[in-house]
Structure formats: structure tokens, C-alpha cells
TORDO-562099 format. One line per field, with one value per residue (C-alpha): x, z, y; residue number from 1. Coordinates in nm, 4 decimals, always signed. Last residue first. Example, Ala and Ser with C-alpha at 12.3 -4.5 7.8 and 13.67 -1.06 7.14 Angstrom:
2
xx: c(+1.3670	+1.2300)
zz: c(+0.7140	+0.7800)
yy: c(-0.1060	-0.4500)
num: c(2	1)
//
This chain:
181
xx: c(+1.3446	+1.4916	+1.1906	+0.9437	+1.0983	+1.0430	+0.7370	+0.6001	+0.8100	+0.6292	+0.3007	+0.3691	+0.4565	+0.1683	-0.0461	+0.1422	+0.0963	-0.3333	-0.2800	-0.1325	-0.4132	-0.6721	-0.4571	-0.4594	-0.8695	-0.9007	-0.7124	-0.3633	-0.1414	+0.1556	+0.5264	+0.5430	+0.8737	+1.0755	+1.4022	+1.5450	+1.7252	+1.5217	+1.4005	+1.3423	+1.1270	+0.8892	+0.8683	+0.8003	+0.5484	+0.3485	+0.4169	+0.2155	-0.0786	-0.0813	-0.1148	-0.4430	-0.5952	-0.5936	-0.9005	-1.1643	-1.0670	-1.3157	-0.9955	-0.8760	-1.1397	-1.4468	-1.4851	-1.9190	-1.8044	-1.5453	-1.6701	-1.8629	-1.6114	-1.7062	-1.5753	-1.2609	-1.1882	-0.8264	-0.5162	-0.2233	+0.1447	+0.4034	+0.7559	+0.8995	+1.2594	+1.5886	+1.9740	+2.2440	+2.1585	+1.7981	+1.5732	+1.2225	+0.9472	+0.6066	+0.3180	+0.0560	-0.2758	-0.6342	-1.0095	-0.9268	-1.2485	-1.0576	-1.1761	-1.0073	-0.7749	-0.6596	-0.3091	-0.1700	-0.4684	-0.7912	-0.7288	-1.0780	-1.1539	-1.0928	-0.9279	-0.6675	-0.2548	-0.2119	+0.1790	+0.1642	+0.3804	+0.7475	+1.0028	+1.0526	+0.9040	+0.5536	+0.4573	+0.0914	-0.0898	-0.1490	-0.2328	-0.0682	-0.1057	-0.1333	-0.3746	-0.4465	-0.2104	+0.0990	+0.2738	+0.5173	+0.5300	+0.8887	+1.0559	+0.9354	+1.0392	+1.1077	+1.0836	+0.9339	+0.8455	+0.4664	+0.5077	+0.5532	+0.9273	+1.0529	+0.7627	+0.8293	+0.5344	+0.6192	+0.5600	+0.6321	+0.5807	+0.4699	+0.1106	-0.1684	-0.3632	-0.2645	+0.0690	+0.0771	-0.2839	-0.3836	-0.5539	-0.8199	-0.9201	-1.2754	-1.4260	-1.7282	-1.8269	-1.4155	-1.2740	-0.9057	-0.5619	-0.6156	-0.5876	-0.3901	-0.3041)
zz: c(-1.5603	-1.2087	-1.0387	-1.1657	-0.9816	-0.6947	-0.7220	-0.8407	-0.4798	-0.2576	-0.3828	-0.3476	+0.0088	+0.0543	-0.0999	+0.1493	+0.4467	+0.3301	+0.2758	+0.6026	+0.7271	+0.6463	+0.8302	+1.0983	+1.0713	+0.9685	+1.3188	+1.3405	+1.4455	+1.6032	+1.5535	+1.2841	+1.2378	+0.8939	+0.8685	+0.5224	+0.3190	+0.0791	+0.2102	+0.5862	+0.3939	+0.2787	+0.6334	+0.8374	+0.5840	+0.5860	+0.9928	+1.0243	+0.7531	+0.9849	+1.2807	+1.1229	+1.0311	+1.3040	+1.4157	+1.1588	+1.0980	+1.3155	+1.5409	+1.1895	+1.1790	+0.9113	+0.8408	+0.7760	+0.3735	+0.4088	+0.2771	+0.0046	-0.1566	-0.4086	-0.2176	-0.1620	+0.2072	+0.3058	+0.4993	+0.4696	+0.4998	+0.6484	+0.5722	+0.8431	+0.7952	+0.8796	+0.6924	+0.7576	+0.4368	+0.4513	+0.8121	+0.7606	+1.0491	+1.0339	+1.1062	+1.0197	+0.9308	+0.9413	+0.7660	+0.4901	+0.2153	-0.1254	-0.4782	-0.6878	-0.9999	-1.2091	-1.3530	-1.2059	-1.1694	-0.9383	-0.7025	-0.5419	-0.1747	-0.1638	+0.1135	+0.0095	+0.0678	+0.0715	+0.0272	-0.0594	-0.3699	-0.3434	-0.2084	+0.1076	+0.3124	+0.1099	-0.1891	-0.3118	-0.6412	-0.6863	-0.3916	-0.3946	-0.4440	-0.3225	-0.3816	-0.0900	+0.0501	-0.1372	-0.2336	-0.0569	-0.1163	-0.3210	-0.2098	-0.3735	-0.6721	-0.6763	-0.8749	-1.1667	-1.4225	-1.4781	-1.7838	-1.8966	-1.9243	-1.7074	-1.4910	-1.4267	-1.2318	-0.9429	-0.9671	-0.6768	-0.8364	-0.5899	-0.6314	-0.4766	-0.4451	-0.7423	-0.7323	-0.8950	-0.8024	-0.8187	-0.5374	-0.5544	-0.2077	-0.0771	-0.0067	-0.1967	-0.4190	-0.4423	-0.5280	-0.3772	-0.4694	-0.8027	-1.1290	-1.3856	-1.6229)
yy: c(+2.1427	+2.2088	+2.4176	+2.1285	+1.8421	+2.0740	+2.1754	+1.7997	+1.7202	+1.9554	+1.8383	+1.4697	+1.5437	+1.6844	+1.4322	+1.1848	+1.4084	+1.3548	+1.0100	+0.8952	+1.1747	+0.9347	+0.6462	+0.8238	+0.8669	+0.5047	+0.3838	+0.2886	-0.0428	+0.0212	+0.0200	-0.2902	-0.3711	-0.4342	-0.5646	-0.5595	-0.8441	-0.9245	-1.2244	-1.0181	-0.8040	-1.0946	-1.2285	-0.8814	-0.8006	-1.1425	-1.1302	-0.8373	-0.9415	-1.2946	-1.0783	-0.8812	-1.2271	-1.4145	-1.4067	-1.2001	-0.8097	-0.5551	-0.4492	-0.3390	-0.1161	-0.0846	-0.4090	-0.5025	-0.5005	-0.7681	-1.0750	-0.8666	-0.6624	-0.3827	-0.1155	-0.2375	-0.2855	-0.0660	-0.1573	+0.1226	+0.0010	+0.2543	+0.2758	+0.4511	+0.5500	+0.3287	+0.3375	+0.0779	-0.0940	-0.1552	-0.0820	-0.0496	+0.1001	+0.0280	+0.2405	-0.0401	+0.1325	+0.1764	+0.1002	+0.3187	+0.2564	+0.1669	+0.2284	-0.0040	+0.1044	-0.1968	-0.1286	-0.5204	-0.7050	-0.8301	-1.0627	-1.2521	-1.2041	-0.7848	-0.6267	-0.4107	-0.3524	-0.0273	+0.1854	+0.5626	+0.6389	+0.6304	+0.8870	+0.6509	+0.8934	+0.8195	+0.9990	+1.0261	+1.1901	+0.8068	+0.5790	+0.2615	-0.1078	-0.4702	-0.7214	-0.9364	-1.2367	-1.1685	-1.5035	-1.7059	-2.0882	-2.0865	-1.7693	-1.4001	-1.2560	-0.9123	-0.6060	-0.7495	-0.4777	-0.3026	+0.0298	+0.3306	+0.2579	+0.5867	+0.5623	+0.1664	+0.0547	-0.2426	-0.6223	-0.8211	-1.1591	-1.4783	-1.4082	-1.5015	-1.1377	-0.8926	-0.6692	-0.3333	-0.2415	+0.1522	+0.2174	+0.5049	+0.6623	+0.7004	+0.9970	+0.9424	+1.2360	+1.3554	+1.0237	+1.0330	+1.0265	+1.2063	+1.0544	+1.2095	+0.9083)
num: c(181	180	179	178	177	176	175	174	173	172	171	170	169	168	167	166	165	164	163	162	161	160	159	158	157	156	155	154	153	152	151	150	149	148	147	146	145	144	143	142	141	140	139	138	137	136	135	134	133	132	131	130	129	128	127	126	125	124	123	122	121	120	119	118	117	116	115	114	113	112	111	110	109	108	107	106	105	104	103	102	101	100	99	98	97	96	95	94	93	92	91	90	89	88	87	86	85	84	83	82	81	80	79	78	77	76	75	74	73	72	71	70	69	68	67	66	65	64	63	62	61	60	59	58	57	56	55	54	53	52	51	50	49	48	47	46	45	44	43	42	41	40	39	38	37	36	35	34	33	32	31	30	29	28	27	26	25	24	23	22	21	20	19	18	17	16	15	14	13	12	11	10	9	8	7	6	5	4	3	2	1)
//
């Protein structure tokens, strides 16, 4: 599938879910396989709190597709594309074996949703809920292993050009990946 990072007539950007909301599986796309794997299994009691996905046509600094964890009240499921409305960002650095780089997670409303349709910053999230997000990432890296810390929190329009660096980057490493075939 060839689908590009964002929906040219509405501006919003496609997610493609690997992980749905509730569960304790970290599943992740195998490109070589073709298909979802288990990448991690998280402890008893944890699960991811929203679905979780990435932006195709994207590459983070880590090499893999652009991180977003979305908004939505029910989980949908692993290969299920959602359009996404950015509503910011956590610039977040991880540390794993002895080596750092940012490893950003976007925050996005589906389009459908109905509990969080008025959002459109994360200063517009109810109570809690942006610090409990924080310390959901923090938490699940520190289980594997990793130390992850959130650096700031971003508006849409950073987290707009999150994507556009990450299409970019994408770009540049199709060309490359192409130039050694």
C-alpha cells in the first residue's frame, strides 16, 4: 500500500494503527514478512491508553515511521488507517544502550471522535490527561530498558512540520535505498 502521509482535500494525516487502545501487546509491521508481529509485551496491568500508530511516507530520527498516538474513545485495530487532526507534540528524548536521539510522539483527535472533537491543543486535553500520556511513555520505556524524557510539549503547527521533516527524511532515504539496488 502507497498511501501518502497526508489526505490532500483535508489536510489531515493518515495513521496507520499498529497497536489498538487497551492493550498489553506492542505490535509493530514486519516489512520483510508483510505483516503485524509482537514487539513487546508489556507488564501485567499496563496497556496503551489510545491506539497507537504512524504516519506512512514518514521516517523519524530513529529510521522508523513517524510516531502518533490518537484520540479516539473506542480502539480500533492493528492495519486500520484513521484520519488524524495534529493537535501537538511531545519532543521527547530516548536514551537505549549508551546512545540518545529524539524520539518524538505526535498526539492527534481522529476525525470521527466525538469526546474529543472540541480538542484542538493539548492545553485543550481534560485534567490530567496530558501528564498521564507523559508518564505512560516514560513507564513503558523504562520496562524495556530505555529512558525516555519528555523535552516540551508542542503546538499543531510544530507538530505539522514533525511530519513535514519526517516526509523528508523518508524522501532522502527511498533515494538512497534506491541508489544501492
Amino acid at each position: 500500500m502507497d498511501l501518502p502521509a497526508r489526505d490532500r482535500a483535508t489536510g489531515l494525516v493518515h495513521v496507520v494503527v499498529d497497536t489498538p487502545r487497551g492493550s498489553p501487546v506492542k505490535f509493530k509491521y514486519d516489512m520483510a514478512k508483510g505483516c503485524y508481529t509482537i514487539a513487546h509485551i508489556l507488564p501485567a496491568g499496563a496497556a496503551f491508553p489510545f491506539d497507537f500508530g504512524s504516519i506512512p511516507g514518514t521516517a523519524a530520527q530513529d529510521g522508523d515511521p513517524v510516531d502518533v498516538l490518537i484520540l479516539i474513545e473506542w480502539p480500533t485495530f492493528a492495519g486500520c488507517v484513521v484520519p488524524v487532526r495534529l493537535i501537538g507534540a511531545l519532543e521527547a528524548e530516548q536514551t537505549q544502550e549508551k546512545e540518545t536521539f529524539r524520539n518524538d510522539r505526535l498526539i492527534g483527535v481522529a476525525e470521527k471522535s466525538r469526546a474529543y472533537a472540541d480538542v484542538s491543543r493539548l492545553a485543550d486535553l481534560p485534567g490530567r490527561l496530558l501528564s498521564e500520556i507523559e508518564r505512560f511513555f516514560v513507564s513503558y520505556n523504562e520496562e524495556r530498558g530505555r529512558d525516555f524524557r519528555v523535552l516540551a510539549r508542542l503546538s499543531p503547527e510544530r507538530s505539522q512540520r514533525l511530519v513535514s521533516d519526517g516526509e523528508k527524511r523518508f524522501g532522502k532515504k527511498r533515494k538512497t535505498t534506491r541508489g544501492r539496488a
